[in-house]
N, C-alpha and C positions, 0 to 999 in steps of 0.2 A: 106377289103381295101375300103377306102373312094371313092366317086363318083367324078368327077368333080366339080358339085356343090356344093358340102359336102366341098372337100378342099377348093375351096372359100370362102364360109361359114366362115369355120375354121381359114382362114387366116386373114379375114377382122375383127374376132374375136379376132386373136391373136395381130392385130394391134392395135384395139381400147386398148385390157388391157393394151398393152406397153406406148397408148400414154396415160391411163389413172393414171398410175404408174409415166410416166413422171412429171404430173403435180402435183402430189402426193409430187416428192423428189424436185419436185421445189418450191413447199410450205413449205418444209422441209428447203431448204438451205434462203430460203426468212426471215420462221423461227427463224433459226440461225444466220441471219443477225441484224435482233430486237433486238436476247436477245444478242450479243456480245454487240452493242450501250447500253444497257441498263445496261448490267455490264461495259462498259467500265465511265460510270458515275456514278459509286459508289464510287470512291475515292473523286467526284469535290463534288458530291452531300450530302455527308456525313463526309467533310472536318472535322467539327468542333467536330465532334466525333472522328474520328480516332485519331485526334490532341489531343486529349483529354486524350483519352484511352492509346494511346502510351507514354505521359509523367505521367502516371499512375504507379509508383514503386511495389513493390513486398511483402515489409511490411503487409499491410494493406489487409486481406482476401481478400474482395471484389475487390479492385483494381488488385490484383493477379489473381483472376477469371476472370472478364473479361478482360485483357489484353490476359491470357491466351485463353480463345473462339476466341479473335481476329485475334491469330496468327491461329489458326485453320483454321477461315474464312477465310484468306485471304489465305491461303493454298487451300482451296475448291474453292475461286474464281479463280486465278490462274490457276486453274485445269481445271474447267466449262471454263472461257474465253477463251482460248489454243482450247479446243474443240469444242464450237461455233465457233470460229474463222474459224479450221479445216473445221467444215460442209456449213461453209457458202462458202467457197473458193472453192470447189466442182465444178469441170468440165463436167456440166452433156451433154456438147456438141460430147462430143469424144464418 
């Protein structure tokens, strides 16, 4: 069984990891904040491609290809920005 001091110790220990884990998932959701702004400018910042690629018909190999990766990506952004989004909105106050 621990001493007095020992649980002290131990306690002032177990605070520092909590608040040092704190600041850990608050760089996490700070993180998550960056990259949602960061995808959320890939539509404006990348206009003249997507515009591009999307009046891109099916014919044509390469224009089948990449339209096709397109819809892929934006399936994957979609996905990532939903989830950034997720961790940024994070209530690490409760």
């Amino acid at each position: 069984m621990a001493t007095t001091s020992e649980v002290k110790v131990g306690m002032a220990a177990i605070a520092q990891r909590l608040s040092d884990q704190r600041q850990v998932m608050l760089k996490a959701k700070s993180n998550a904040g960056s990259a949602s702004l960061a995808l959320a400018a890939i539509p404006t910042d990348f206009a003249d491609v997507i515009a591009t690629v999307t009046a891109f018909g099916t014919a044509n190999a390469y224009e089948a290809t990449v339209k096709a990766e397109l819809t892929k990506m934006t399936a994957e952004f979609s996905a990532l920005k939903t989830k950034a989004d997720a961790v940024a909105a994070v209530d690490l106050n409760s």
